[in-house]
C-alpha positions in Angstrom: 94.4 87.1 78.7 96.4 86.4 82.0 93.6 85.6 84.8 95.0 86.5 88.1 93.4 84.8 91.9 91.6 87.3 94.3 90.4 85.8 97.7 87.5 87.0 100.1 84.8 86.4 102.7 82.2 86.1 99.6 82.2 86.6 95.8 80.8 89.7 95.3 84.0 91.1 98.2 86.9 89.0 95.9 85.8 90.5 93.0 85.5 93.9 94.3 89.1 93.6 95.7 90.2 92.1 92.5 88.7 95.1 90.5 90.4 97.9 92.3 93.7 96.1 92.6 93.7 96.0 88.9 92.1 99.2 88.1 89.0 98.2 86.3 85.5 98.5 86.0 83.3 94.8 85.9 82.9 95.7 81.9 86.5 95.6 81.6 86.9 92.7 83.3 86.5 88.8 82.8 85.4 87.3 85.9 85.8 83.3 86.5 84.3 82.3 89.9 86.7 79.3 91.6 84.9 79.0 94.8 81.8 80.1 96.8 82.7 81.2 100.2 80.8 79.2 102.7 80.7 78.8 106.3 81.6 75.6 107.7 81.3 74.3 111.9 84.8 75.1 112.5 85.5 77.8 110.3 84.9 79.2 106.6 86.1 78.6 103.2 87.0 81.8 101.7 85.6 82.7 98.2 88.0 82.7 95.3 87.2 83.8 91.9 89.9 84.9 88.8 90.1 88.2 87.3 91.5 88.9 83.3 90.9 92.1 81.6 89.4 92.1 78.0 91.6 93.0 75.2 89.4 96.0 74.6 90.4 97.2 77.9 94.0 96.6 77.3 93.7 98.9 74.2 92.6 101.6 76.1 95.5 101.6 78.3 97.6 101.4 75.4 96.2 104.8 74.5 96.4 106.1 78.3 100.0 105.1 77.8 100.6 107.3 75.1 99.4 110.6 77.1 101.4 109.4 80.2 104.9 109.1 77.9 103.9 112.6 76.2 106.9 111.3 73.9 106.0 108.3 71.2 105.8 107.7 67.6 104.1 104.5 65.2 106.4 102.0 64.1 107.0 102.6 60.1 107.6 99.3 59.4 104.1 97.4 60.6 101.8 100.1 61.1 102.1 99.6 64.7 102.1 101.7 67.7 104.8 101.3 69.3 105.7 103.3 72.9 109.1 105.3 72.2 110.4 107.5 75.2 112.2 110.8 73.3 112.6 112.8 76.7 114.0 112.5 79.9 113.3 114.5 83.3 116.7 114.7 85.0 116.0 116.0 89.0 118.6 116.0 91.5 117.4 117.0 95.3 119.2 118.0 98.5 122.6 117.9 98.2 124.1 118.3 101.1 127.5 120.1 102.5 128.6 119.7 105.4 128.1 122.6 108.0 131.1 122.8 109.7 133.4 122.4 106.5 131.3 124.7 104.1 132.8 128.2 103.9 131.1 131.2 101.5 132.0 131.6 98.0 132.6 127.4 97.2 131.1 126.1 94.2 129.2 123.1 93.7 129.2 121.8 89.8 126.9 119.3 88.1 127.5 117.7 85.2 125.7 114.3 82.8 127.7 112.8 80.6 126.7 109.8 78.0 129.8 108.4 78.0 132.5 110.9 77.2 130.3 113.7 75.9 129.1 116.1 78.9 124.9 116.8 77.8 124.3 119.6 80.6 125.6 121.8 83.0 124.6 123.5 86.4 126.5 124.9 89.4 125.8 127.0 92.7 128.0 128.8 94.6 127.3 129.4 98.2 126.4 132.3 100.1 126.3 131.2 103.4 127.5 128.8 105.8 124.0 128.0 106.4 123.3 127.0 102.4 124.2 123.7 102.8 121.1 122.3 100.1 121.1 122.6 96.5 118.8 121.2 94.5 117.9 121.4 90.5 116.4 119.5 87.4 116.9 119.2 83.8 114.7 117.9 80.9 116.8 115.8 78.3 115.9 115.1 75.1 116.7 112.4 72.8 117.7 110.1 75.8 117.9 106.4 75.4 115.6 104.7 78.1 117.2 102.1 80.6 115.5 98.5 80.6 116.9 95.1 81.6 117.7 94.2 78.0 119.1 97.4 76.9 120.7 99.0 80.0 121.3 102.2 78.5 122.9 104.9 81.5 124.7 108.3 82.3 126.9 109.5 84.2 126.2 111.8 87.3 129.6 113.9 88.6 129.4 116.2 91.3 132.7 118.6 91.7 132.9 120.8 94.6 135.5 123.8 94.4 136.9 126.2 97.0 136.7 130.2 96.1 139.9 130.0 94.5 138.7 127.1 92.0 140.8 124.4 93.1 138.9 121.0 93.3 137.6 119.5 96.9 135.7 116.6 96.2 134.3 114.6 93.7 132.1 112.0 92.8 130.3 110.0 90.2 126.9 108.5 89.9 125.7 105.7 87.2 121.8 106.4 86.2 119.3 105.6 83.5 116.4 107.3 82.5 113.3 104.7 83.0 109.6 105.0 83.9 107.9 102.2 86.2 104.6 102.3 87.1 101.5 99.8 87.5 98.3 99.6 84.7 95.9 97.4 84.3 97.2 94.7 86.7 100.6 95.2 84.6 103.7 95.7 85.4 105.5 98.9 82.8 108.7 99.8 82.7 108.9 102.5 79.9 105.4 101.9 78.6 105.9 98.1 78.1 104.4 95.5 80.3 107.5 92.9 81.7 107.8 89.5 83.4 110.1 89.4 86.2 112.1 86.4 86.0 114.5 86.4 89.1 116.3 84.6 92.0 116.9 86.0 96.1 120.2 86.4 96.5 122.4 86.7 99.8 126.0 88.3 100.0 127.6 85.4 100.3 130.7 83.7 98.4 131.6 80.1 98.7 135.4 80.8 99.4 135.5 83.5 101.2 132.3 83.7 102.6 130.4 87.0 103.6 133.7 89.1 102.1 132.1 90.3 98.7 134.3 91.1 96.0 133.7 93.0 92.5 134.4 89.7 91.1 132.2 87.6 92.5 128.9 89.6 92.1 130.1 90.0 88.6 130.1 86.3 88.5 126.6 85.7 90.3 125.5 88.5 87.2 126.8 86.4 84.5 125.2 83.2 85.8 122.1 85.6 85.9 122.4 86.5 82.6 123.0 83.0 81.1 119.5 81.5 82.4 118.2 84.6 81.2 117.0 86.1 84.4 116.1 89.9 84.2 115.5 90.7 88.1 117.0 90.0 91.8 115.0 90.0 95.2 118.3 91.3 97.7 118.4 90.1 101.2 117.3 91.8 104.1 119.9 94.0 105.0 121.6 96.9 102.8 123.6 95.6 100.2 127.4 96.2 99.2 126.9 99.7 97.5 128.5 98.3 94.0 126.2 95.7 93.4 123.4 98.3 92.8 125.8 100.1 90.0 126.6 96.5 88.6 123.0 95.9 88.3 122.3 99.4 86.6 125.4 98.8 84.3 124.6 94.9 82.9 120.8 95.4 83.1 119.3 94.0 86.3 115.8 94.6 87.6 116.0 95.1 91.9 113.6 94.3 94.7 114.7 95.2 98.0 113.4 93.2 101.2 
């Protein structure tokens, strides 16, 4: 069990704060009191207690897990459940065409490909000058889920066309299909709780100072990789727009500032 440090006025307020931070009840919960708060002649001592759940709470999340993924099988091989994600919600909102350049009868096309193989489909043509929004969603199945380890990803292209078919613009999009979300006091990307192990990182090159190359933030992502750190905190101002690809391609976890 991993105890984690709540803080309050008094006991009874830590404990409550530490309850509904993690999301259970004081049944599911092992509670180690640190530190009575008391009041002192100038000031207080604040109360500190630490909060772990019990391993049968943490089996009932593994169930609750299993309804959230909707998607998961038992492991053959030991008889135990593990979490395997089989499907994939694809949803793409609000893109947007520029008023003054849109004209009626253009075409926008989507397409996902894993790798070279194109999965899906979907394209709108426009009516108006004013239908400058498109939006649409697509569930995959089969999909391979995107972790740090095993950064498994797609590709996103978006063509535009003009009413004659002839190509306007086109971009590309690296993605992965992943599911984060908090349980338990845990952490769970795809169903599995994770330890971030990470560094903050500025835009900043030793040679050439704040001009960022491909090369170097390839080269801060291999030194990542070889002391086997799985996440980055980024500074506090928008990154170079490649360095979030890079991260999606070689597997790095992101926490923006």
């Amino acid at each position: 069990m991993k105890y984690i440090e709540f803080t309050g006025k008094t006991v009874d307020e830590a404990v409550e704060k530490g309850l509904k931070e993690l999301g259970l009840t004081k049944e599911q919960a092992d509670i180690r009191v640190l530190e009575e708060g008391k009041k002192k002649l100038f000031g207080s001592v604040k109360a500190r207690v630490e909060i772990a759940a019990k391993e049968e709470a943490v089996e009932t999340v593994s169930e609750e897990v299993k309804t959230v993924c909707e998607a998961c099988t038992e492991d053959a091989t030991d008889g135990e459940r593990t979490v395997v994600f089989l499907e994939g919600l694809f949803s793409l909102l609000n893109i947007t065409a520029c008023t003054e350049l849109v004209s009626e009868g253009e075409k926008i096309e989507i397409k996902v490909l894993d790798k070279d193989k194109c999965l899906w489909k979907d394209e709108k043509e426009i009516d108006s000058v004013h239908d400058t929004l498109f939006h649409t969603k697509h569930l995959f199945t089969d999909i391979r889920p995107w972790n740090a380890e095993t950064p498994n990803t797609y590709t996103l292209i978006v063509n535009t066309f003009d009413q004659q078919g002839k190509p306007l613009e086109s971009f590309t999009h690296l993605f992965g299909f992943r599911s984060v979300e908090m349980r338990n006091g845990m952490q769970l990307i795809n169903g599995k709780a994770i330890l971030f192990k990470g560094v903050n990182r500025h835009e900043h090159d030793p040679y050439t100072g704040r001009t960022i190359t491909i090369t170097s933030m390839l080269k801060d992502i291999e030194l990542m990789k070889l002391f086997n750190l799985n996440s980055v905190r980024n500074c506090h101002y928008p990154n170079n727009y490649a360095w979030y690809e890079l991260c999606t391609e070689y597997g790095l976890y992101l926490i923006e500032c």
